[in-house]
DOKEFI-356804 format. One record per residue: x, y, z of N, C-alpha, C, O in turn. Coordinates in pm, whole numbers, plus 50000, padded with zeros to 5 digits. Layout:
// DOKEFI-356804
XYZXYZXYZXYZ
...
// end
This chain:
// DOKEFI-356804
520069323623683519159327223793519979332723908521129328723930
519469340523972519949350224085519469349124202518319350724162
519349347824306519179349124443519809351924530520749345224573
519179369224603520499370624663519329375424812518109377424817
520309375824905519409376525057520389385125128521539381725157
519829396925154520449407725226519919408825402518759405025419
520469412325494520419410425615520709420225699521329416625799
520329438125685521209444525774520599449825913519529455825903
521029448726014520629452026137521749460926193522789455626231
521569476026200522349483326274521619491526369520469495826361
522919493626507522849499626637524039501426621524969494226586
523859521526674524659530626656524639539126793523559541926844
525919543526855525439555426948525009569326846523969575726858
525939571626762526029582226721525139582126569525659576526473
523809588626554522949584626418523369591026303522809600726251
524589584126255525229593926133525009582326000525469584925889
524229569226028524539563625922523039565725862522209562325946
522429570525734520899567725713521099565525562521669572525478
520569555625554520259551925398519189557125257519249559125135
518359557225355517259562525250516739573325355515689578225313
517079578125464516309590325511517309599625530518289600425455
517129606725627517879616425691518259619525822517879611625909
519029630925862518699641725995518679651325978519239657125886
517899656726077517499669326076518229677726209517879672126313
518929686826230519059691626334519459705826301519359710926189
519949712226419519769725126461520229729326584520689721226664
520099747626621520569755026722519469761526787518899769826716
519169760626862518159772526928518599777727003518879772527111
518909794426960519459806127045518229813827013517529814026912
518109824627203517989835727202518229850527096519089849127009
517839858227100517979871427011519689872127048520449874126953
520149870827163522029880027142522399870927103523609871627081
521669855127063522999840727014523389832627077524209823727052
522439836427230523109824027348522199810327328520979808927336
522929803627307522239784927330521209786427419521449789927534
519859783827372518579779427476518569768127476518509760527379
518669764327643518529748827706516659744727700515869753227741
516319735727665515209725827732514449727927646513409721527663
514439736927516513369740327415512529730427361513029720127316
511009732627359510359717827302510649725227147510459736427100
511499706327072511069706426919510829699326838511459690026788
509039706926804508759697526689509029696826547509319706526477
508919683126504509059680426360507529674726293506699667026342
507549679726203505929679826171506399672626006507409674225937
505279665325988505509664825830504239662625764503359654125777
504429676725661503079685525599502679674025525501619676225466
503149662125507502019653425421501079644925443500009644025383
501689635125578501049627125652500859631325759500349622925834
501139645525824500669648425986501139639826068500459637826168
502469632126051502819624126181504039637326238504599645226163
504149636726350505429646326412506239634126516506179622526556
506869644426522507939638926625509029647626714509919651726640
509169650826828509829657526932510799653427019511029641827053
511529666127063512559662727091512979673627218512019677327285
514209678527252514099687127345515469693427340516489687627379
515439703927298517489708627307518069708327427517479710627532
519759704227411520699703327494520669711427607519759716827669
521799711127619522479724527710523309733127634523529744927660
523719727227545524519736727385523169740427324523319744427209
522049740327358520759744427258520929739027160520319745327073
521739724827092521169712926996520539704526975520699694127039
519659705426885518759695226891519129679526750520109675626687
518409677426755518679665126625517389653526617517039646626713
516909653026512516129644826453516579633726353517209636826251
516159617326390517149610626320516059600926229514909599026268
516469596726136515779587226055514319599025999513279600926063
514589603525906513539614625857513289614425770514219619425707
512099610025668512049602525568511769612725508511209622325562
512309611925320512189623225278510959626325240510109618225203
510789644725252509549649925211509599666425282510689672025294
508529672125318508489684425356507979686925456506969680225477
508349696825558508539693725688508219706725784508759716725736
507719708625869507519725325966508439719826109508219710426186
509159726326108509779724526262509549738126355509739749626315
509059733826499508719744626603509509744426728509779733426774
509929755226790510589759126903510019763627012510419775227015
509479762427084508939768527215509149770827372508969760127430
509409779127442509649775527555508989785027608508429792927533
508869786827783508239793227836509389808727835510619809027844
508379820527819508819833427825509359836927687509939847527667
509159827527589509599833827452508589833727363507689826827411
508229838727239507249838127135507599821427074508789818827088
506909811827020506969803426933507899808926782507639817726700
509269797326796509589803326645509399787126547509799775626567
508789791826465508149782426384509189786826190509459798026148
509539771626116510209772625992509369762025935508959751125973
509259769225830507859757225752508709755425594509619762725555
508239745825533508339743125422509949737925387510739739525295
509939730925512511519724125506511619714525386510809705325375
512669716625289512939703325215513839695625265514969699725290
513369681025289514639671925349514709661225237513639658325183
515689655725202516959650525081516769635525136515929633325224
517589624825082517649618625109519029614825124519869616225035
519289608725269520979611225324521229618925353522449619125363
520529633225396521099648025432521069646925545520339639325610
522399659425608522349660125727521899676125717522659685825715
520549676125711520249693225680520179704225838519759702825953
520519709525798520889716625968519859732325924519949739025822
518919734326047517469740226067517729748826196517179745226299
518559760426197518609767426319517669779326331517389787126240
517049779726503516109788026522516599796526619517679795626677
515609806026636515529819926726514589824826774513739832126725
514779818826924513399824426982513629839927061514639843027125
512749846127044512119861327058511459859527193510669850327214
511799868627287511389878427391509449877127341508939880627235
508809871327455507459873127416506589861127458507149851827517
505289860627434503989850727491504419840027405505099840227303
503909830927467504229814127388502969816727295503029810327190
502009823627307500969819727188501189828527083500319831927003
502479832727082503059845026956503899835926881504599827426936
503839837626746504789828026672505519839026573505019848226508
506849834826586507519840326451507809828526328508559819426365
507479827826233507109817426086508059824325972507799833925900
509409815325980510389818025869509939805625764509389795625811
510189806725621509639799525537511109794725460511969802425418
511119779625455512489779525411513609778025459514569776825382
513779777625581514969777925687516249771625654517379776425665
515699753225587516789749525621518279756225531518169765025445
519439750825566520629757225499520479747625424520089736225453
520879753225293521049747425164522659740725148522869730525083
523339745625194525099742825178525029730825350524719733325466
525349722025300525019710625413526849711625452527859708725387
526599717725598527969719925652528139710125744529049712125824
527439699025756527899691325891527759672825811527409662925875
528149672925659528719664125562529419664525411529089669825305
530659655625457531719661825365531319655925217531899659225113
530099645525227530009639025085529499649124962528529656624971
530429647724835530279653024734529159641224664529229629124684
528019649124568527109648024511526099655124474526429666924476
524629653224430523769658224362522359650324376522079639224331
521459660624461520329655324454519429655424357519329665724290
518779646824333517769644324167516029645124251515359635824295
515829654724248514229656224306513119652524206513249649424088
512099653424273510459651624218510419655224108510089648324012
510869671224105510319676824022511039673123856510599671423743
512469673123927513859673923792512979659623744512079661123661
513299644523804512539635323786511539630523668511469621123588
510629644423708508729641423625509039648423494508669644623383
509969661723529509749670423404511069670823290511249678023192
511679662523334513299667323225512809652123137512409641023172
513069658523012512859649122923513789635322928514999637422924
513299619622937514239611722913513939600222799512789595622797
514619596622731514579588222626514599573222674515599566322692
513289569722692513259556022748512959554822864512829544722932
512799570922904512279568323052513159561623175512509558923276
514189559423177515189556723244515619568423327516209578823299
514959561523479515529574623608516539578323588516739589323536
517679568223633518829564523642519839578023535520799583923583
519369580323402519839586623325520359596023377521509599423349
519459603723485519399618523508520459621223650520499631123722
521299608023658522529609923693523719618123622524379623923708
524139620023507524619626823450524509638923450525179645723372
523339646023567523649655823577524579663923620524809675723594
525369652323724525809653023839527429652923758527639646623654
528319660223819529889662723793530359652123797530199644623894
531119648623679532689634723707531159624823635531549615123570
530429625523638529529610223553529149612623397528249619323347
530119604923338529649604223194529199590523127529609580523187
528439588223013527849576722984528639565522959529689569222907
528599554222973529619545522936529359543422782528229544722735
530509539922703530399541822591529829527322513529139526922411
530359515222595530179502522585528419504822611527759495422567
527789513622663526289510622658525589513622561524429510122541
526589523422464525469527022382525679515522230524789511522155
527489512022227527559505522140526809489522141526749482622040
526319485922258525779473422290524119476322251523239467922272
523929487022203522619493622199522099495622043522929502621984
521019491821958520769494221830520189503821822519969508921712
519659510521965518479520621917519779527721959519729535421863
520489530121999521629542222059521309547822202521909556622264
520349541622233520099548222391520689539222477520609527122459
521409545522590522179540822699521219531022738519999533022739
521939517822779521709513322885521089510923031521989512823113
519989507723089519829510223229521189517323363522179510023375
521179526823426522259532123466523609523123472524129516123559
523939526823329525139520523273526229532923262526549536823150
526789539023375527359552823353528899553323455529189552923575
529439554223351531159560723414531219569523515531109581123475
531389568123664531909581123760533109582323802533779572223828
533559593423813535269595323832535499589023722536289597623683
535509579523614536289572123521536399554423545536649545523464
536149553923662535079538723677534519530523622533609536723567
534409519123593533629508523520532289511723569531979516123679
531279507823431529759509923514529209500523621528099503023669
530029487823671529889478023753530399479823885530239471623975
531319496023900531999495424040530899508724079531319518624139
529709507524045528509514724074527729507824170527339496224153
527419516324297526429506824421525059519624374525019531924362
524019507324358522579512524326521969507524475521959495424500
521409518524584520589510424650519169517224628519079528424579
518129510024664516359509224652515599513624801515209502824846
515359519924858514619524424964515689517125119515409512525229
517069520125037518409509525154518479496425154518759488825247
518189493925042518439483325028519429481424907519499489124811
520389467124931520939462224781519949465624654518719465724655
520809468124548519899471224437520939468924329520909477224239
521809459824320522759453724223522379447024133521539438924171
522639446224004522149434123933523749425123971523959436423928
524509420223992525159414024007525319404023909524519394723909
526489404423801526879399223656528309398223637528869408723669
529049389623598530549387623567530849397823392531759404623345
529449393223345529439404223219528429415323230527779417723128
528269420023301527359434123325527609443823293526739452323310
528849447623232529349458823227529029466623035529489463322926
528079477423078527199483222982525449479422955524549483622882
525619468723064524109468623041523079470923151523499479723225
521869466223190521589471023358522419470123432523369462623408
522339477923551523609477423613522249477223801522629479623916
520499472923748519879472923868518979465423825518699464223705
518249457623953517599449923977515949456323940515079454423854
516149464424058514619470224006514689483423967515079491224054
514309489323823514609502123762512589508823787511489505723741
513009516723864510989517923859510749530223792511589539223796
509739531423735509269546223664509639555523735509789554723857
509869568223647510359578423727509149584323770509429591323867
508099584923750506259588023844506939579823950506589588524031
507379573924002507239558924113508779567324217509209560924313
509169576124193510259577324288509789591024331509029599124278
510619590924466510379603924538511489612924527511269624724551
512889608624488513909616724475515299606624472515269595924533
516629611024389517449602024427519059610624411519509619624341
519589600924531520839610424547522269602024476522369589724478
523409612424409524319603824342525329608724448525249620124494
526009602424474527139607124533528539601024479528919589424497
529319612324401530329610324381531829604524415532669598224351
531749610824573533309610924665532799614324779531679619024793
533819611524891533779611024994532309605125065531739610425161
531969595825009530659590125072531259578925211532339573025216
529989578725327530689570425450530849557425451530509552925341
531199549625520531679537625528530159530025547530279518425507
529259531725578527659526625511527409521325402526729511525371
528399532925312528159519525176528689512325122528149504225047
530449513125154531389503325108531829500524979531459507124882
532409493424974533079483324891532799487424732532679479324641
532719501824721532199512624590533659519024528534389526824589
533879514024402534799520524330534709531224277535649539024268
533159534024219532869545524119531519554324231531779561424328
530359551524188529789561824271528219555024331527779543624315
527739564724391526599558524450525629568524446525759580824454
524019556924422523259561924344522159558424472522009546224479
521399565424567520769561424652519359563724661518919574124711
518609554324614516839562824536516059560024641516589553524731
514679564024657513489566824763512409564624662512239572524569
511529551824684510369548724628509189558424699508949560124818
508639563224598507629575024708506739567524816506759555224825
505949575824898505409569225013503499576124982503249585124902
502989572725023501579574225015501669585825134502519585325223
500559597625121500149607225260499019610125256498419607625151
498299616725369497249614225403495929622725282494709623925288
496829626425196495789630725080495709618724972496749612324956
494809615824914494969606124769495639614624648495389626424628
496719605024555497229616224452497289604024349497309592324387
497299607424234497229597224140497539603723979497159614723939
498299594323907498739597823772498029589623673497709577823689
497779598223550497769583023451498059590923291497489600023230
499319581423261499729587723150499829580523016498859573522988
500729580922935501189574922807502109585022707501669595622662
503399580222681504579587222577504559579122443504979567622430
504219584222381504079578222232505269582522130505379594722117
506159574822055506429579421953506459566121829506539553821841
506369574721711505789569721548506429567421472507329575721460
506489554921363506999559021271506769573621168507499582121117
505439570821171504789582621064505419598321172505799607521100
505479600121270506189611421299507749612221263508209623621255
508479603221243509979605621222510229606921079509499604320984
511649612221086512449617120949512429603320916511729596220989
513069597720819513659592020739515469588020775516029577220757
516049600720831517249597520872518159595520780517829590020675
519549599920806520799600020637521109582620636522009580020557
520659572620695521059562020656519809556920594519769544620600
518649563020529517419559720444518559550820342519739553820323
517849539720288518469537120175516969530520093516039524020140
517289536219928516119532819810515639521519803514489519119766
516909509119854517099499119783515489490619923514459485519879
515679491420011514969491520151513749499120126512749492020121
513519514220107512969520120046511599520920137510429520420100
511989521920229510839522120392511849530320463513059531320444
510859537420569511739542320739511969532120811511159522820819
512939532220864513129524420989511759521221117511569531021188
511049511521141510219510821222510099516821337511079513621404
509379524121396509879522421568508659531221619508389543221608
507979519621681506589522721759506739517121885506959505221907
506589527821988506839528022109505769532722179505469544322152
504899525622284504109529422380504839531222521505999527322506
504649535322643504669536422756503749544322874503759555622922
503119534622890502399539422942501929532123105502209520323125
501269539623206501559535423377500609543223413500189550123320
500089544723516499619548323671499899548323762500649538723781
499709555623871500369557924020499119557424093497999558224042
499389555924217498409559324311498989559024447499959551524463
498549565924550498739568624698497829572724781496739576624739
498009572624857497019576224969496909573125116497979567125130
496339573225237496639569525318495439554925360494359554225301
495729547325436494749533325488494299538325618493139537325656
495239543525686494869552525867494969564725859495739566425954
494759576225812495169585525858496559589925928496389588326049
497549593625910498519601026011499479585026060500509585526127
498909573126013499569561126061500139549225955500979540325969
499429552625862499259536725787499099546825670498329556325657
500509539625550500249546725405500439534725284500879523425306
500059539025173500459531925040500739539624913500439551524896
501509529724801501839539524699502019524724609502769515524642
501299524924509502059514924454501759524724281501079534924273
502299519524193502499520424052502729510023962503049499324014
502649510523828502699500623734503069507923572502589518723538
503559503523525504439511523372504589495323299505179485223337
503389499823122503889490823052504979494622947505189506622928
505569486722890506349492222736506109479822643506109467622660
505859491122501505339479922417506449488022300506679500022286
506899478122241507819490822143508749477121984509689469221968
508099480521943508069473521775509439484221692508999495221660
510409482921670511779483421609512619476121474513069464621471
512669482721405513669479921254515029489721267514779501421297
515859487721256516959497221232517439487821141517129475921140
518749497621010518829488520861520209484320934520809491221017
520559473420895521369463020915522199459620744521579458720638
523669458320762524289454720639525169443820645526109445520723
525139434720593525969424620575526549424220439526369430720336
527589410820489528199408520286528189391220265528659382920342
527559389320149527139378220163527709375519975527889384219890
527859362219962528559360019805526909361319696525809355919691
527679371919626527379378019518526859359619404526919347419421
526309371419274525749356019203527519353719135527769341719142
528419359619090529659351619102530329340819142530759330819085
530339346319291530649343219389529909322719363530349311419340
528549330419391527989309819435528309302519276527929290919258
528869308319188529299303618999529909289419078529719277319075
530889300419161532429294419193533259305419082533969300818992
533099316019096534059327118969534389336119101533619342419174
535929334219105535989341519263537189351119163537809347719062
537189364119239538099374719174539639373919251540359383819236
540049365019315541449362419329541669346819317540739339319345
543009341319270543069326719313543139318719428543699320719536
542309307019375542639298619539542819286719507542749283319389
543139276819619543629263619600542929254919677542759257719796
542419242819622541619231719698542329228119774543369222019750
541879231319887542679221220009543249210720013544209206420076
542089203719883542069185519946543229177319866543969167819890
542929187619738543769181419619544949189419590545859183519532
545169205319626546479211419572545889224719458546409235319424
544539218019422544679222419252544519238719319544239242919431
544879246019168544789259119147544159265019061544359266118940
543019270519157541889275318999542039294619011541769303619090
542619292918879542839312718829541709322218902540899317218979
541699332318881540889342418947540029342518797540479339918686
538679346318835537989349618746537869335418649537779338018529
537849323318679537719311618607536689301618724536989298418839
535579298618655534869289218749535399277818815536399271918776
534789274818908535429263218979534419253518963533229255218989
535119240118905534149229318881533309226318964533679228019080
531859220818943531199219919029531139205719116530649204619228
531619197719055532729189319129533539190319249533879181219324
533859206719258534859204819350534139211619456534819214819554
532629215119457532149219519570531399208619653530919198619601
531349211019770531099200219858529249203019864528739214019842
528599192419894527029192919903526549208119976525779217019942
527759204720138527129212020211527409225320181526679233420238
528339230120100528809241220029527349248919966526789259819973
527189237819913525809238419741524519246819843524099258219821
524219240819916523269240320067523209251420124522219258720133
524239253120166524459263220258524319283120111523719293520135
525049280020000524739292119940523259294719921522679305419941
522659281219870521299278019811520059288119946518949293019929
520749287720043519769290820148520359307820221519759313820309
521089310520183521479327620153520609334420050520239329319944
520349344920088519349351119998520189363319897521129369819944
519869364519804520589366919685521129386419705520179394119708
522169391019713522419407019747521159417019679520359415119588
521439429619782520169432519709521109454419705520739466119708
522129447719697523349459219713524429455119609524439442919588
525509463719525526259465519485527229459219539527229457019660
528409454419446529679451219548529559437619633528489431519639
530729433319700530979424519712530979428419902530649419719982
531279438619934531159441420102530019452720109529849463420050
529259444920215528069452120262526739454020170525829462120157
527199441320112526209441719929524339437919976523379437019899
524359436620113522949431820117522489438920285523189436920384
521429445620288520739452820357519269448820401518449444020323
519099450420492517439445820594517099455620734517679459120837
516109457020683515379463420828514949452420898514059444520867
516179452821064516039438921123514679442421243514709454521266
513969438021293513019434521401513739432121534514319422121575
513459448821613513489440121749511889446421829511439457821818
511279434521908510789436721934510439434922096510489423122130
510119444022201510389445222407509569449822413509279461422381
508729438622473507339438522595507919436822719508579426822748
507649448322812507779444822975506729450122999505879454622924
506809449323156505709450123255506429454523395507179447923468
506209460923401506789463823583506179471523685505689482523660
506179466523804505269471723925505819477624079507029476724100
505279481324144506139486524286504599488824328503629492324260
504769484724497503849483524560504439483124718505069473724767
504059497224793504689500624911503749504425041502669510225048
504419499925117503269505025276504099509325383505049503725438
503489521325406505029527225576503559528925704502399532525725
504489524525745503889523225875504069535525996505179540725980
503549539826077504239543526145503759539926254502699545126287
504439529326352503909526426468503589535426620502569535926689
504909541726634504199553626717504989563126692505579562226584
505239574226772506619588226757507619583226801508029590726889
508719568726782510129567626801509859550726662510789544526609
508519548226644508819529226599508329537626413507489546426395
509179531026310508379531826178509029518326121510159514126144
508009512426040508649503225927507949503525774506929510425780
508139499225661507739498425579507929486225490509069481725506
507379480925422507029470225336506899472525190505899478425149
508329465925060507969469324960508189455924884508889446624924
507319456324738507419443124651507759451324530507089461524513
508619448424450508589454124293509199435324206509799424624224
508359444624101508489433523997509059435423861509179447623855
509449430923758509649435723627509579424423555510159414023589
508829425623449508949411523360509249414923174508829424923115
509879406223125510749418623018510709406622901511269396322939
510199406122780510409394622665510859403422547510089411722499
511849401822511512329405722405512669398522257513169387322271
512529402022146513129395022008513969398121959513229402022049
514969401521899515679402321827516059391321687516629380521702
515579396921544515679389721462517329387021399518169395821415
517639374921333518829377321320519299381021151518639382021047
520699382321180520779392321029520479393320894520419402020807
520289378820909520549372820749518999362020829518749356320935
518329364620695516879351520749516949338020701517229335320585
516619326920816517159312220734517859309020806518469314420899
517789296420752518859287120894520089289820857520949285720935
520619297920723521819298920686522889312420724524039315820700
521699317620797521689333320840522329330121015522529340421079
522539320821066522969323621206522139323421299521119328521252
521919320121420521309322121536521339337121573520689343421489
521769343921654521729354321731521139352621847520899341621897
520809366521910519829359822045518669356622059518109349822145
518189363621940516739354421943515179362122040514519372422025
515139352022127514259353922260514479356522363514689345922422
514629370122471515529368222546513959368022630512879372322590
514329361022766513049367522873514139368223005515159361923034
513209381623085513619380323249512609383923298511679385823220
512439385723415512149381223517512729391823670513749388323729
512359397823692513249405023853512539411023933511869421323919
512769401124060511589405624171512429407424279513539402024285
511889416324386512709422924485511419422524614510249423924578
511639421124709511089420824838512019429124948513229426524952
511529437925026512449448225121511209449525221510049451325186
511679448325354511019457025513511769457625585512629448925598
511699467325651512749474625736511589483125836510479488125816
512629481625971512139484326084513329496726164514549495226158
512759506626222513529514226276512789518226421511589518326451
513999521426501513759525026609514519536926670515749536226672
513869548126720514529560326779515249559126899515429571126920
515769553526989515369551427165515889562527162515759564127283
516439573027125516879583627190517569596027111518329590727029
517659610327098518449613926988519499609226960519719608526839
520299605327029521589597126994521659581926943522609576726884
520779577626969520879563626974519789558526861518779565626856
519829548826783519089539226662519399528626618520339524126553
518269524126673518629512426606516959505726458515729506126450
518309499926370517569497826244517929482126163519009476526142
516569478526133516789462226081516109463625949515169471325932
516789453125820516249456625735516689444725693517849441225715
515629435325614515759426725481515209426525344514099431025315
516079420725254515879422725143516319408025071517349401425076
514719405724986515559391324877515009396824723513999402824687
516089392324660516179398024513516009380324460516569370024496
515229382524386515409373424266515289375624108514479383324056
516219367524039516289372223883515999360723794517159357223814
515609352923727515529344123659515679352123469514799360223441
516449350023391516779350523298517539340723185518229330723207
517149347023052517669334122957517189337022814516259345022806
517609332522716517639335022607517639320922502518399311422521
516809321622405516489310022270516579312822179515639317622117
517789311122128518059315621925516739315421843515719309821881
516829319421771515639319421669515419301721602514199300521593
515769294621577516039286121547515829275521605515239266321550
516319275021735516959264021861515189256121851514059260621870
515709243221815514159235821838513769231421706513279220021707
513839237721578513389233521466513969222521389514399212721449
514019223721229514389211421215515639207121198516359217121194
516279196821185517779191621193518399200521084517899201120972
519559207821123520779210921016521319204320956521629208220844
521839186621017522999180620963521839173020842522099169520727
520279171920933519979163520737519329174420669518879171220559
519149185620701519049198920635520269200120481520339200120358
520819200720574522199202620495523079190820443523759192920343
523109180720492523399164820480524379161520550524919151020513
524999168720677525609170820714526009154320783525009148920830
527499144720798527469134920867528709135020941529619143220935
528589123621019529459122521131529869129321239530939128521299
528869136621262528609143721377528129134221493527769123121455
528059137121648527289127221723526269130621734525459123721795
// end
């Protein structure tokens, strides 16, 4: 079990640190290029209609801080010039996107409307990375549906290899991925700025996050490779910084399902006669979204929900003693421990000299159903993963300098795994695994000034997890088997 309690409260003169939002700033010059002092500028945002203003320098800079991502119209105005207006801003999450304008000789009720403005090449931050948008997100195919995957788009990140071998179906891991050459554990995942660690002494190849939410359920997420700021710390490999979407003042809503079949798949070059079936593997996934606004222009929501239901065989080979073999007719010689003796290869061994629990233990192995003495027996093993997982969000916006927001996500996950050989003589394995991972985050921000912010944010993670052999609970081994002197 896990419990972890995060606590961050920062005040800054200078607003260069943002976690899950942005800044926005800019130049406002005249037609020859000279800096315009006192310009009103707004920031508008085309989804929810909240804005926010500001007023340029005496260098004609302006700056907008804490800017949550989405799409955006910024306006310039002053007296004796035309209105210059840039619409259809995309703002990132963590960008410092820089939006310079030009106001024109002319009536304030004249507007000039550039589409697109901001600069794409972000010159005023040195961090190397790759933004993962809406769109890349909804439409690039992923196997398992795992956001996280579509990190690899990004330069220097390749899959960890330990994820796939820890894997029967062959699909990676929850963002289980090598950057620069990094362990997948010296990876910082944060959630709307918040911690988003699974935190594990053995983690390495398997989730590597607390809450993994449908990719319908995110608004965009940024990887950053190198040179990232001292905000996020204590990061060996790279950082992965996601934005749970936000509700706006329109209603929008999904409802889907990804199916795949046995009856749709090959057969595959490891078909074998003897088995003489496909490998199982029936997979549902399926979720809903929804958003919308509660106030108009003030008060939003977004929550979502994604089930997975998914039934699995892949063939499995073991080597187990042949009908020889349990004779006691072994094909090299060996010697009784107890007594010295030496029984020839290819000559039975008295049945005398096998012990009960010997007799027992073959008696309850199931007989090869393969050639040969290695890898002589084959099964299509059962795994079978039911989860459930949810996200449920509200932003506030208290006035044009106060916003906070409120999020809950959940995940609940039961898995089987059968083990190799069936029978108590076949081994435990893992059996039953269940978890459990719930996350709570609100955070409060405050503008007092373009320069100045201050921002509070908590977060409690909890994990409860654990696992029950197939077995664990049934009936006794030692009088199973006759087993004594045990305690």
């Amino acid at each position: 079990m896990l419990k972890q309690l995060a606590l961050l409260v920062f005040c800054a003169v200078s607003c260069l640190a943002q976690f899950d939002t942005a800044d926005l700033l800019g130049t406002i010059r005249d037609a020859s290029g000279t800096p315009v002092a006192g310009a009103s500028v707004t920031l508008l945002n085309q989804g929810t209609g909240i804005q926010a203003k500001t007023t340029s320098d005496s260098a004609g800079t302006y700056t907008f801080s804490n800017v949550k991502v989405g799409t955006y119209t910024v306006a310039a105005e002053l007296a004796g010039f035309s209105k210059a207006v840039a619409s259809d801003i995309k703002v990132d999450v963590n960008a410092r996107q820089r939006v310079d304008l030009t106001l024109q000789v002319g009536q304030v009720n004249e507007s000039v409307t550039v589409t697109g403005a901001a600069t794409v090449l972000q010159t005023d931050s040195s961090e190397k990375g790759q933004v993962i948008n809406t769109q890349e997100i909804t439409e690039l195919p992923l196997n398992g549906r795992n956001y996280s995957s579509l990190a690899l788009l990004s330069t220097n990140v390749h899959v960890s290899p330990i994820a796939i071998s820890f894997s029967p179906s062959g699909t990676p891991c929850e963002g289980a991925f090598n950057v620069n050459g990094m362990r997948s554990t010296y990876n910082n995942f944060m959630m709307d700025g918040l911690d988003n660690n699974a935190y594990s002494p053995s983690n390495q190849g398997y989730s590597a996050q607390v809450v993994q939410p449908s990719p319908d359920a995110l608004a965009e997420f940024k990887v950053i490779t190198s040179n990232f700021s001292a905000e996020y710390g204590r990061v060996g490999g790279g950082v992965v910084n996601a934005v749970l979407r936000s509700g706006t003042n329109a209603f929008h809503g999904t409802v889907y399902e990804f199916l795949r079949n046995t009856d749709l798949n090959a057969a595959g070059f490891t078909f074998s006669p003897a088995v003489f079936q496909k490998p199982t593997l029936q997979r549902n996934q399926f979720g809903a979204t929804i958003g919308g606004p509660f106030i108009k222009n003030n008060l939003f929501f977004f929550g979502d929900y994604e089930g997975f239901r998914q039934l699995q065989r892949y063939l499995n080979f073991d080597s187990i003693p042949n009908a020889n073999d349990r004779q006691g007719i072994l094909p090299v010689a060996v010697y009784n421990p107890l007594t010295g003796t030496l029984y020839p290869a290819n000559t039975k061994i008295p049945a005398s000299a096998m012990t009960t629990l010997a007799a027992a233990v073959l008696s309850a192995l199931p007989a090869p159903n393969g050639p040969g003495r290695s890898n002589n027996y084959e099964a299509l093993l059962l795994i079978r993963d039911y989860s459930d997982k949810y996200d449920a969000k509200l932003d506030y916006q208290i006035n044009d300098k106060m916003t906070s927001f409120l999020r809950f996500s959940q995940r609940k996950d039961l898995q089987y795994y059968a083990p190799d050989i069936p029978g108590f003589a076949g081994g435990g394995g893992n059996g039953y695994i269940h978890a459990i991972q719930q996350q709570a985050g609100i955070g409060y921000t405050w503008t007092i000034s373009p320069s100045s912010l201050f921002e509070a944010r908590l977060g409690f993670t909890h994990v409860l997890a654990g696992k029950v052999p197939p077995y664990l609970g049934g009936p006794s081994l030692q009088s199973l088997f006759g087993i004594t002197g045990l305690p």
